[in-house]
SEKE-133066 format. One record per residue (C-alpha): residue number from 1; residue in three letters; x, y, z. Coordinates in nm, 4 decimals, decimal comma. Each point is the difference from the previous one (the first is absolute). Last residue first. Layout:
residues N
R  NUM  ala  X  Y  Z
...
This chain:
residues 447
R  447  unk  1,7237  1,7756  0,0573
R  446  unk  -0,0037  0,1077  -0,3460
R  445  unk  -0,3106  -0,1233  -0,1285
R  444  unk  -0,2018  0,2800  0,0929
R  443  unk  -0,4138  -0,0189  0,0292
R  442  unk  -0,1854  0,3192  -0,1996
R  441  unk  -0,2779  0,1535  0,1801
R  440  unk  -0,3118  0,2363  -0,1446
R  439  unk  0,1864  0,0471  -0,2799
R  438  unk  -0,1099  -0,2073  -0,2432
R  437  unk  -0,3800  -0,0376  0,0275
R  436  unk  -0,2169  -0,3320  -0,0378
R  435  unk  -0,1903  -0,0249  -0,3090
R  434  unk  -0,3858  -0,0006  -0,0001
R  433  unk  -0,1221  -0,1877  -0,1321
R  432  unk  0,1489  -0,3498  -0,0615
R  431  unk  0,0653  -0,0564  -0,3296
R  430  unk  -0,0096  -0,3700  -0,1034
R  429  unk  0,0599  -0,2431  -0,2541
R  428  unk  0,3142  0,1834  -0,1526
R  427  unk  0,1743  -0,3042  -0,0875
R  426  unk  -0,1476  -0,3209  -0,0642
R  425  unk  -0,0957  -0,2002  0,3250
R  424  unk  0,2386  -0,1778  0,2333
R  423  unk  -0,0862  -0,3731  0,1931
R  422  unk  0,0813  -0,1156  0,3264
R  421  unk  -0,3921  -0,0926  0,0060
R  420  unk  -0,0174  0,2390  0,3325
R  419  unk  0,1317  0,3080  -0,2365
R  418  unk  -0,2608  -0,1456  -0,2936
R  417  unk  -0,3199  0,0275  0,2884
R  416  unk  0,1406  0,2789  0,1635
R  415  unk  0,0260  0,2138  -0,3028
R  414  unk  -0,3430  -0,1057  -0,1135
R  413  unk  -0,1739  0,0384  0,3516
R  412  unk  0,1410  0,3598  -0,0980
R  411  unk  -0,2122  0,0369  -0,2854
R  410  unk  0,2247  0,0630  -0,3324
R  409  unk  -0,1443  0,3252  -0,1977
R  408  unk  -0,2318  -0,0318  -0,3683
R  407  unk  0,2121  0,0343  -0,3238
R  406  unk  0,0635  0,2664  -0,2598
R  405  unk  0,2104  -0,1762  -0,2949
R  404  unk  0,1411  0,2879  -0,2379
R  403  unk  0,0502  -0,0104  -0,3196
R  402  unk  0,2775  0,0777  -0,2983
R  401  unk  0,1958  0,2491  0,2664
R  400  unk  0,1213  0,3569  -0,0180
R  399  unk  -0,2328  0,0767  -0,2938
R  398  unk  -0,1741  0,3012  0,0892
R  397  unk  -0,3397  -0,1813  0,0458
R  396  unk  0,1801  -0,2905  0,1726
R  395  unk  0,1780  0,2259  0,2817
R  394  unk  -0,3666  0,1592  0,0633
R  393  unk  -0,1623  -0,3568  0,0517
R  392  unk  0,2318  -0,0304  0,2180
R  391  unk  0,0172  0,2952  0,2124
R  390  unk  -0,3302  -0,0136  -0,0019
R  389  unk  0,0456  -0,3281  0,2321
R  388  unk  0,2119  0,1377  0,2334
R  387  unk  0,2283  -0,2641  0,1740
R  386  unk  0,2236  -0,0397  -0,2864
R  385  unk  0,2562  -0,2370  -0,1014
R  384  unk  0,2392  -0,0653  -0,3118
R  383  unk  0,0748  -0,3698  -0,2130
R  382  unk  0,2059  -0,0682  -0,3268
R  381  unk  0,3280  0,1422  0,1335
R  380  unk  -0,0400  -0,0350  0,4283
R  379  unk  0,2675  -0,3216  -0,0299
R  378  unk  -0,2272  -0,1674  0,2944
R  377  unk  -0,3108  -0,0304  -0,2366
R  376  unk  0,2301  -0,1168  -0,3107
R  375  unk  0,1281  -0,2780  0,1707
R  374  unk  -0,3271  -0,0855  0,0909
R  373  unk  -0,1282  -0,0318  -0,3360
R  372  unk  -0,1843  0,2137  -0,2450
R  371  unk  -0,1017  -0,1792  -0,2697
R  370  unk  -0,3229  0,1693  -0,0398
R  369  unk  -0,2462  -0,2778  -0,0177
R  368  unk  0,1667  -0,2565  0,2556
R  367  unk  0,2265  0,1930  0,1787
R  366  unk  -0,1907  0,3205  0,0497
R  365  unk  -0,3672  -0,1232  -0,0033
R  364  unk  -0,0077  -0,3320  0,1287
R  363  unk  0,2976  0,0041  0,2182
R  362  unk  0,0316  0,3880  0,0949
R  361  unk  -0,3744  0,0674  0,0392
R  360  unk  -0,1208  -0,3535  0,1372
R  359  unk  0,2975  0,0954  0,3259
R  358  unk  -0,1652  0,2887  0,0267
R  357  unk  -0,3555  -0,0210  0,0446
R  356  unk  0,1181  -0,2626  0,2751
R  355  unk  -0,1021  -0,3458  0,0727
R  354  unk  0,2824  -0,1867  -0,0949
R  353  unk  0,1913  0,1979  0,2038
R  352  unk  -0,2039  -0,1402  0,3344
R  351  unk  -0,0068  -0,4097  -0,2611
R  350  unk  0,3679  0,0141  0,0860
R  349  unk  0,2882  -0,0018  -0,2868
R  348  unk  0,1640  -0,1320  -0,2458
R  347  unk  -0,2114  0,0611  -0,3627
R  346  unk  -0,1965  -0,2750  -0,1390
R  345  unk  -0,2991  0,0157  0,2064
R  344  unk  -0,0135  0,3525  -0,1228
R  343  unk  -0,1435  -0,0624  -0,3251
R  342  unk  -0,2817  -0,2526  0,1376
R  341  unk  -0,1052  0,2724  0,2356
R  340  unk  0,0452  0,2370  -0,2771
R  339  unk  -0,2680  -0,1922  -0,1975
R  338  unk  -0,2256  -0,0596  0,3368
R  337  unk  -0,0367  0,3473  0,0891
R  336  unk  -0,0431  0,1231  -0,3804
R  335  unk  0,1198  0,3755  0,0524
R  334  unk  -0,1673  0,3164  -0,0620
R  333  unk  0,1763  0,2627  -0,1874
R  332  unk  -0,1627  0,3399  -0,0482
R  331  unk  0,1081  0,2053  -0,2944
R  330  unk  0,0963  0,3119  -0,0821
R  329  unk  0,0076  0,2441  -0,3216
R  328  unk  0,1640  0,3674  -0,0167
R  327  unk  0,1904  -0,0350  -0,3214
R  326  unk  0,2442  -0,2223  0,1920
R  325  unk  -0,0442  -0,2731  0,2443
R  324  unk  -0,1586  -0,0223  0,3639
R  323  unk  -0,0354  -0,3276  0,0893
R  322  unk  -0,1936  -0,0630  0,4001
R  321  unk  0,0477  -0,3058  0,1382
R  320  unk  -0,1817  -0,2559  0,1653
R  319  unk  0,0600  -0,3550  0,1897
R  318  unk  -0,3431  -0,1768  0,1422
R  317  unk  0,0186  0,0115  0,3396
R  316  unk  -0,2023  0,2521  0,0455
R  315  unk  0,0771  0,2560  0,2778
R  314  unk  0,0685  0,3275  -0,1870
R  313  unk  -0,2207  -0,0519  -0,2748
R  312  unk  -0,2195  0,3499  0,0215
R  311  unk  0,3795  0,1573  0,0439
R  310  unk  0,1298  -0,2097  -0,3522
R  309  unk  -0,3274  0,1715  -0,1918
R  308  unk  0,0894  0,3302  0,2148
R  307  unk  0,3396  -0,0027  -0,1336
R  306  unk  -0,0942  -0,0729  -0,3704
R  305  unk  -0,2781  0,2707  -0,1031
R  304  unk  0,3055  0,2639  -0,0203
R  303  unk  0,0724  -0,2431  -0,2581
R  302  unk  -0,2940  -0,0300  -0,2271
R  301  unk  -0,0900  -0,3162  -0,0283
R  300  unk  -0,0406  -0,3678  -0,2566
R  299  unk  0,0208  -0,3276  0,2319
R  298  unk  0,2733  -0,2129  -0,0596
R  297  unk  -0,0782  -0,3736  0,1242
R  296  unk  0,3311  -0,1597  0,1279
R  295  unk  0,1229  -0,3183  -0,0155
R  294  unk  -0,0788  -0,1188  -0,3661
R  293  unk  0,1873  0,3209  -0,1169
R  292  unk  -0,1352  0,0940  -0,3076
R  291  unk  -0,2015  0,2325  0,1892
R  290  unk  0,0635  0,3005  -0,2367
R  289  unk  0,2202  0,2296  0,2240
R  288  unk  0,2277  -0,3391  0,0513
R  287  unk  0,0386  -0,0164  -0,3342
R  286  unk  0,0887  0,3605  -0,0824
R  285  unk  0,2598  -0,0384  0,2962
R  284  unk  0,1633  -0,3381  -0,1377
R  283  unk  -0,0113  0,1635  -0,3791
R  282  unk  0,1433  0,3099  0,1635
R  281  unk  0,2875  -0,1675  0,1468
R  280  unk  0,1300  0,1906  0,3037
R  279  unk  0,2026  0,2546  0,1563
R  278  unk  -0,0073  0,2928  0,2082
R  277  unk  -0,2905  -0,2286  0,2264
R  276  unk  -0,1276  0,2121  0,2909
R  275  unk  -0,1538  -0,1709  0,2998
R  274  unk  -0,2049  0,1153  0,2455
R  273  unk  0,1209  0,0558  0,3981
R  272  unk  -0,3763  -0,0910  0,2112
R  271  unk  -0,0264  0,1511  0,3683
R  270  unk  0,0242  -0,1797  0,2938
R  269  unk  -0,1783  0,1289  0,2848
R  268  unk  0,0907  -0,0644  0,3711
R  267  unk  -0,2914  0,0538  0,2743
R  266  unk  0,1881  -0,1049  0,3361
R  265  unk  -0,0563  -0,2532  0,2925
R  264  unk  0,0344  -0,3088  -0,2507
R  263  unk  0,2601  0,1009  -0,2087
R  262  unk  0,2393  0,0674  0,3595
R  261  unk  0,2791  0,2074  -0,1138
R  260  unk  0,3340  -0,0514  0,0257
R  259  unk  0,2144  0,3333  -0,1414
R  258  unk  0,3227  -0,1317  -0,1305
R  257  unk  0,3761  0,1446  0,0375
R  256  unk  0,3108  -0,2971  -0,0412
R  255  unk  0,2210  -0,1801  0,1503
R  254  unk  0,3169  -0,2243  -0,0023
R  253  unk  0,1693  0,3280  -0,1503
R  252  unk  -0,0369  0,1085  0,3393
R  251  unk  0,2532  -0,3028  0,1308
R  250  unk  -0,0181  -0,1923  0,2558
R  249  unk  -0,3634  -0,1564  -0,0674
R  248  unk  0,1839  -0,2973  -0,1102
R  247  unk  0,3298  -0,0387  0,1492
R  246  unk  0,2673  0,1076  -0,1468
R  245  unk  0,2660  -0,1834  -0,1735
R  244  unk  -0,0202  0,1348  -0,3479
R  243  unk  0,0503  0,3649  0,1639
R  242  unk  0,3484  0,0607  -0,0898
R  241  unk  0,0834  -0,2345  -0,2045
R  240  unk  -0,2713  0,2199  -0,2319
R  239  unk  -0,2447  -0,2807  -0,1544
R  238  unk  -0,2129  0,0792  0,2887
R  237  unk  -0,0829  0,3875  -0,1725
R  236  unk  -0,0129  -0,1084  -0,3520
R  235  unk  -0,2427  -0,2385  0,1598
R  234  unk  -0,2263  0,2205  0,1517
R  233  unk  -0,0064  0,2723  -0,3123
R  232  unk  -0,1555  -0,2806  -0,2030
R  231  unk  -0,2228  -0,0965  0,2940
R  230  unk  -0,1249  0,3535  0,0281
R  229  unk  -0,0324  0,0287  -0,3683
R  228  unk  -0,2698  -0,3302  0,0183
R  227  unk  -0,1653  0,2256  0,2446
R  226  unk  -0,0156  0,3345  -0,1718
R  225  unk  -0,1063  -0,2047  -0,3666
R  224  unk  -0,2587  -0,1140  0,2044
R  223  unk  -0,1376  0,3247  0,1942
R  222  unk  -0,4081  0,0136  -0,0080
R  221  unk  -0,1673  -0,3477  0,1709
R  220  unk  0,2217  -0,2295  0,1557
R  219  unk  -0,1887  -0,2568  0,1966
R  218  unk  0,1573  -0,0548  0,3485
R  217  unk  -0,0960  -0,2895  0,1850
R  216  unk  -0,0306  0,1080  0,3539
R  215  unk  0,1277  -0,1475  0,3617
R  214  unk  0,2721  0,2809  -0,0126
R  213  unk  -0,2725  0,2332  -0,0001
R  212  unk  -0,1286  -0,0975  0,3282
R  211  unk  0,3866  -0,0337  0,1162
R  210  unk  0,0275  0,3972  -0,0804
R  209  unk  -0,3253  0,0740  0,1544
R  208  unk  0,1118  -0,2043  0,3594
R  207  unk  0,3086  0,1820  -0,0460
R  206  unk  -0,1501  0,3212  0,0289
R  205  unk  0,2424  0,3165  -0,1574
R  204  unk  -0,0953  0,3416  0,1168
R  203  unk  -0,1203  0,1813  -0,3088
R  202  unk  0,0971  0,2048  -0,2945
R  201  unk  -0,2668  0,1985  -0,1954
R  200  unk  -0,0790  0,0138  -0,3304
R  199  unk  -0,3153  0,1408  -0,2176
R  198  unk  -0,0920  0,0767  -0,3394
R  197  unk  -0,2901  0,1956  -0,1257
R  196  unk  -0,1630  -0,0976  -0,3468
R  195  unk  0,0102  0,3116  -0,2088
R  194  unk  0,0481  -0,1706  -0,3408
R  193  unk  0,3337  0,1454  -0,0223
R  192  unk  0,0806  -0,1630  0,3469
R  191  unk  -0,0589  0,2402  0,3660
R  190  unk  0,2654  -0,0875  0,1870
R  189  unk  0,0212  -0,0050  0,4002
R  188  unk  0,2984  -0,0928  0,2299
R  187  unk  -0,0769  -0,0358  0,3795
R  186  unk  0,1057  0,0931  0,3178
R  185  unk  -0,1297  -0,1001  0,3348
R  184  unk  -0,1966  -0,3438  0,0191
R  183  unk  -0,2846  -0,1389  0,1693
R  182  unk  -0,0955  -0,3596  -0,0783
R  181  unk  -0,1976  -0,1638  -0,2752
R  180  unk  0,2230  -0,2049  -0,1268
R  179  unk  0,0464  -0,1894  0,3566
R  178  unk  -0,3697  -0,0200  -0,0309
R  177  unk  -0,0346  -0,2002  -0,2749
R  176  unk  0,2254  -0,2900  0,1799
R  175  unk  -0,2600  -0,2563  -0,0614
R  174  unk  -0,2507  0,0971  -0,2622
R  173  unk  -0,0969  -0,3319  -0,1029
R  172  unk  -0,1281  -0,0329  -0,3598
R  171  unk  0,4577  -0,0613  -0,1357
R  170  unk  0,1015  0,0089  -0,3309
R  169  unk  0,3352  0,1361  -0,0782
R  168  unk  0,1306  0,2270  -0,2301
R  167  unk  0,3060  0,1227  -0,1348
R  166  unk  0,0692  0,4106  -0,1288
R  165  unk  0,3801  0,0523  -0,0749
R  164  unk  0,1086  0,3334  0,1254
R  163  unk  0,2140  0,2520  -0,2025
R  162  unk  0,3513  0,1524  0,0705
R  161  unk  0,1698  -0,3064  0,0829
R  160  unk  0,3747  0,0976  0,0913
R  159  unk  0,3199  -0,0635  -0,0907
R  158  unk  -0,0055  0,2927  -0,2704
R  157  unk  0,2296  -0,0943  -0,2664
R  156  unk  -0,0480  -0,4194  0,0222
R  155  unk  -0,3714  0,0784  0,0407
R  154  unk  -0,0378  0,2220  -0,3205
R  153  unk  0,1852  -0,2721  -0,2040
R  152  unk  -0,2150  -0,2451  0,1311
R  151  unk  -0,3161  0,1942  -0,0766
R  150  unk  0,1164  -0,0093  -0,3833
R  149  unk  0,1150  -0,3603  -0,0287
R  148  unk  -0,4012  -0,0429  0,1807
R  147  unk  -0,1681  0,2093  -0,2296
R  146  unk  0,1466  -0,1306  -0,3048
R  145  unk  -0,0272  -0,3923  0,0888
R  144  unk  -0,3850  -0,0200  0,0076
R  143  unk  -0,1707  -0,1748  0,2631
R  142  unk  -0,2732  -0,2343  0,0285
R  141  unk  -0,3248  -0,0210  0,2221
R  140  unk  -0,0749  -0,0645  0,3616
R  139  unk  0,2706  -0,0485  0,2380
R  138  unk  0,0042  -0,1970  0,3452
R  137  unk  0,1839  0,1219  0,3113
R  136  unk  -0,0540  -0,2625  0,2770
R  135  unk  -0,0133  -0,3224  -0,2124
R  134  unk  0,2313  0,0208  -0,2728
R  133  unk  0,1465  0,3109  -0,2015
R  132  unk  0,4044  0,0252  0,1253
R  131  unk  0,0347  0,1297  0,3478
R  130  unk  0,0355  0,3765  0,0442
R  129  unk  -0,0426  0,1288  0,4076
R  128  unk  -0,2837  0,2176  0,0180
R  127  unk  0,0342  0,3883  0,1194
R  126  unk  -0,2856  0,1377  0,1187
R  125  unk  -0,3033  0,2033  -0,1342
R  124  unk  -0,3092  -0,0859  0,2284
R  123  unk  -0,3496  0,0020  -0,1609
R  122  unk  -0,2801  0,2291  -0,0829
R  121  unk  -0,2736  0,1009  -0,3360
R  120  unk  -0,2452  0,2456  0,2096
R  119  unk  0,1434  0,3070  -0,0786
R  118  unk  -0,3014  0,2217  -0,0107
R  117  unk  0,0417  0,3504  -0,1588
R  116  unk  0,0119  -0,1500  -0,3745
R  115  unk  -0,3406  -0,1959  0,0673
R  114  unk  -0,0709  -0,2181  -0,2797
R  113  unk  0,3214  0,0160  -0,1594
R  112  unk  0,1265  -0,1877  0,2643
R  111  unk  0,1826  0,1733  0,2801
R  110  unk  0,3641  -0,1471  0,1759
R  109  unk  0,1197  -0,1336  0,2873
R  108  unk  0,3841  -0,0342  0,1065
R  107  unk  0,1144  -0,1106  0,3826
R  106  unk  0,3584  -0,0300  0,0255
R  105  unk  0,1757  -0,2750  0,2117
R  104  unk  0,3190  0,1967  0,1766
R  103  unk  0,3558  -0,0438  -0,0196
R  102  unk  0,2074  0,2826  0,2749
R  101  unk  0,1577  0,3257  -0,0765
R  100  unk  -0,1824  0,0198  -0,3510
R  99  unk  0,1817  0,1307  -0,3005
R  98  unk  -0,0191  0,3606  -0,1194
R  97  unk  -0,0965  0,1453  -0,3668
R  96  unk  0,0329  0,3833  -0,1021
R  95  unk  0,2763  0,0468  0,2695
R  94  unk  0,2786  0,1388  -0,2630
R  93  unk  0,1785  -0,3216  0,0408
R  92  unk  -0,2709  -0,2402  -0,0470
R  91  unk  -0,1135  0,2216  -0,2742
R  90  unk  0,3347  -0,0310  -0,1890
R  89  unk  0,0766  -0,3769  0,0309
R  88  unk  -0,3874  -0,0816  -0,1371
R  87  unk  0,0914  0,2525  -0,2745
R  86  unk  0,3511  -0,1693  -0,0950
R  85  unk  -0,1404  -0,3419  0,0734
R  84  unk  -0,3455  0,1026  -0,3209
R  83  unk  0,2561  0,1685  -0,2045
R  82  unk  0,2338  -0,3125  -0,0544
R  81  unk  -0,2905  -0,1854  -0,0567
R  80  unk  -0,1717  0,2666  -0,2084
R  79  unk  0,3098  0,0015  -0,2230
R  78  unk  -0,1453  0,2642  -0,2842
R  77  unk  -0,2132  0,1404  0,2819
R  76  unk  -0,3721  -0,0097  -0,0194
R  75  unk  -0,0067  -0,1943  0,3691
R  74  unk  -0,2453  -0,2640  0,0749
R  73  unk  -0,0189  -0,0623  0,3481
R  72  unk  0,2447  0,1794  0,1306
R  71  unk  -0,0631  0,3657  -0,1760
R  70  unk  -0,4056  -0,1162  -0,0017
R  69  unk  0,0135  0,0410  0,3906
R  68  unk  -0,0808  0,3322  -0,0224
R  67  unk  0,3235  0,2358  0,1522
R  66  unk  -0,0173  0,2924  -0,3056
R  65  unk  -0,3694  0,0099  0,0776
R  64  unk  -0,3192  -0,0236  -0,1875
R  63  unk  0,1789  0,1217  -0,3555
R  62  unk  0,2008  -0,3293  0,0897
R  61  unk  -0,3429  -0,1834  -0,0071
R  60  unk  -0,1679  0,1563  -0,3121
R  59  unk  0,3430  -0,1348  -0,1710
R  58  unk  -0,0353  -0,3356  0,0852
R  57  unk  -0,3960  0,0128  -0,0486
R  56  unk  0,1235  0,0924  -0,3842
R  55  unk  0,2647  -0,2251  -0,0472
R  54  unk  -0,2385  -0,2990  0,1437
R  53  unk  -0,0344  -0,1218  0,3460
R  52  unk  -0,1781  -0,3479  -0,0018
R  51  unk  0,2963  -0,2393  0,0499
R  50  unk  0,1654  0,2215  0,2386
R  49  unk  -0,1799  0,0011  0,2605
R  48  unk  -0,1951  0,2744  0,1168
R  47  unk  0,1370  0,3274  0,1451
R  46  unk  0,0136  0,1444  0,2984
R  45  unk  0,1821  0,3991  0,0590
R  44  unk  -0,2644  0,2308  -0,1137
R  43  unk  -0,2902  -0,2033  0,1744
R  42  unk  0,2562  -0,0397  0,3120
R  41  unk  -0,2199  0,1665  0,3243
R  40  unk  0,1694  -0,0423  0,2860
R  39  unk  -0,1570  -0,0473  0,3072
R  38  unk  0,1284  0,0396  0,3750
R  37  unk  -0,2038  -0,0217  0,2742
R  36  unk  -0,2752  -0,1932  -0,1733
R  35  unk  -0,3325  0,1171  0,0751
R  34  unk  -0,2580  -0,1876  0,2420
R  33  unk  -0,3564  0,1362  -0,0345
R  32  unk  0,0004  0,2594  -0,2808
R  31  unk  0,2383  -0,2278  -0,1926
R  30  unk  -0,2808  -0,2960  -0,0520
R  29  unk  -0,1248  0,1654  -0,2921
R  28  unk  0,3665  -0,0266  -0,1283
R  27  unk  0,1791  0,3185  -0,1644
R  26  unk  0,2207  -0,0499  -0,2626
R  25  unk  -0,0599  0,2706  -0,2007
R  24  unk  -0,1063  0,1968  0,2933
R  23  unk  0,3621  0,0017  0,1198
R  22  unk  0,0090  -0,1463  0,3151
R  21  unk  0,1782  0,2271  0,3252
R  20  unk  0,3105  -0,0766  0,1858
R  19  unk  0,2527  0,0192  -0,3138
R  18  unk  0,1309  -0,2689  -0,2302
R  17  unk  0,2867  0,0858  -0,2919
R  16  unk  0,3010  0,0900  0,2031
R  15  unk  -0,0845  -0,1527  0,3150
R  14  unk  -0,1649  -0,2911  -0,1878
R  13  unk  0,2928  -0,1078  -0,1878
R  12  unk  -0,0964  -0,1572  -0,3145
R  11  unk  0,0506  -0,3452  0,1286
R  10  unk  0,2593  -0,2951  -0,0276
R  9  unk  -0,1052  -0,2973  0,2236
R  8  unk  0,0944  -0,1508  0,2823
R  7  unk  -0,1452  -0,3946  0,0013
R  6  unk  -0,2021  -0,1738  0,1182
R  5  unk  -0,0370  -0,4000  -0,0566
R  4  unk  -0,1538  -0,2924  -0,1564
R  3  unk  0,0836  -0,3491  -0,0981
R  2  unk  -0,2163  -0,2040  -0,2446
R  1  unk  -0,1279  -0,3412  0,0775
């Protein structure tokens, strides 16, 4: 089972950027009763990951503030690597970032879209010791090698995790609730560009909390490529002379940064990503759009008709797609349940993947009829992603991509049900919504 501890984070100094009363833009209802006694307020210093800033957020984020997070995370620079340790080096000189005295457990919630004032999304951020995927840390979907060469790089320069991984863990009770719950005194606040408010706060560490989570499986749900560069960057680290003899746990290369959160005590949405094909046959494509495909019926409409078609199918089980091609013409695809059964029964692996939206879309539709393989999935060249769904049918009216494949989000019993299996889906299955801030700690590997 996994092993958990505190740590002493990096922070945006709160003497320098917190102050004794709450901004109102990151006021709490609950404020007016029992306000922090310290609070700062980092909406112009947080930023999201960085696999959904673009050049233009990036930019709209240094405007922010000189000190935003976005110079570490995902630095403009010509050597952003280089740039990212020089910066981190710089502001933990100047006193823009302190560490911790003593390792604390940090208590992060955040709002839904529903309710932007009320973070009601919680868990504990701690530091979890890496152990290869297996029973207490299970993954969910495949990798691609870009992200994670290029994450590497920005570990090995910086030493230090910048962004939290997001795991899960399914547990009705609500033992230990309270211990979350508790009083604290300072607090960092961020308002994200969809005006969700943000909130951390270190607390007292309760060993009877950290063995509770110790008990858990851990599914994780938004940070992959993060993990998988963690144990990259681990054994670099133990193949050193120096350190190969250590014990594990030893070393803080040994860990890493993840936010547990407890799936069944909080309302998590996964969002759809779509797919975007730059390259395909268009005898395949113009066949598929006709319903010559004997395992999937292609139903004629418009496409800003398609997302709510997928939304009024959300929970059927039978597989559907959305196919936006040129010339402003879409197309509902609706699956033969027992034909791509019979497909997929040839493919390795478990009847949970087997299941999914997805995994029909890239064997029966990519591989099969578009002769896009998985080779050429993980290589990025024949295959892009977006979460917005005009966005795609947008990129396909000015010729950016041949189609676009909307498709219908992953349910989180899904996730648990292929992570339990021991199984991965296809990349990009899930977008958890929304994205933890970086910046509101960072955990040092230099001890």
């Amino acid at each position: 089972m996994p092993r958990v501890a505190p740590f002493a984070g990096i922070h945006y100094s709160i003497g320098r950027f917190g102050g004794t009363t709450v901004p109102d833009r990151v006021r709490l209802a609950d404020d007016a009763d029992a306000p922090p006694t310290r609070v700062a307020d980092l909406t112009d210093l947080a930023c999201p990951p960085y696999d959904v800033i673009g050049d233009a957020q990036r930019q709209d984020l240094l405007a922010r503030d000189e000190r935003n997070a976005v110079r570490l995370e995902y630095s403009s620079e010509p050597d952003p690597h280089a740039a990212a340790a020089r910066t981190l080096a710089s502001w933990s000189a100047d006193g823009t970032l302190e560490r911790r005295d003593e390792p604390a457990a940090y208590y992060y919630r955040h709002a839904t879209e529903s309710a932007p004032d009320d973070p009601t999304v919680e868990g504990l951020l701690l530091r979890v010791l890496l152990e290869p995927w297996g029973d207490g840390i299970r993954p969910h979907e495949h990798t691609m090698p870009g992200p994670k060469a290029e994450r590497l790089a920005l570990l090995r320069s910086t030493r230090t995790q910048l962004s939290p991984i997001l795991a899960l863990y399914f547990d009705r009770s609500d033992r230990y609730h309270h211990v979350m719950g508790r009083a604290w005194s300072e607090e960092w606040r961020a308002r994200d560009a969809d005006g969700l408010l943000h909130q951390l706060a270190a607390i007292e560490v309760d060993d009877r909390l950290l063995g509770y989570l110790a008990r858990q499986t851990l599914f994780i749900a938004d940070g992959h490529h993060r993990y998988e560069t963690a144990l990259a960057y681990q054994a670099e680290v133990r193949h050193d002379p120096r350190w190969s003899a250590a014990a594990p746990g030893e070393l803080a290369a040994d860990w890493i940064m993840m936010l547990l959160v407890n799936a069944e005590l909080s309302e998590l949405e996964i969002r759809p990503t779509h797919r975007l094909l730059l390259d395909a046959d268009p005898n395949a494509l113009g066949s598929l759009a006709a319903g010559d495909d004997p395992l999937f019926e292609a139903i004629a409409m418009s496409p800003p008709r398609l997302a709510s078609a997928l939304d009024d199918r959300r929970f059927d089980e039978t597989p559907a797609f959305g196919l936006v091609v040129p010339d402003d013409h879409g197309f509902l695809l609706v699956g033969d349940r027992r034909g791509l059964a019979e497909r997929l029964l040839r493919e390795q692996m478990s009847p949970a993947v087997r299941a999914l939206d997805l995994t029909a879309l890239h064997v029966a539709v990519l591989g099969d009829q578009l002769g896009i393989s998985p080779d050429d999935v993980a290589a990025g060249n024949r295959l892009a992603y977006t979460r917005d769904e005009a966005d795609a049918r947008e990129r396909v009216t000015r010729g950016e991509a041949v189609c676009a494949i909307l498709v219908r989000p992953t349910r989180l019993e899904q996730l648990a049900e292929v992570a339990s299996a021991g199984d991965v889906m296809p990349q990009k299955s899930t977008y958890f919504y929304p994205k933890l801030l970086t910046g509101m700690v960072f955990n040092p590997l230099e001890d």
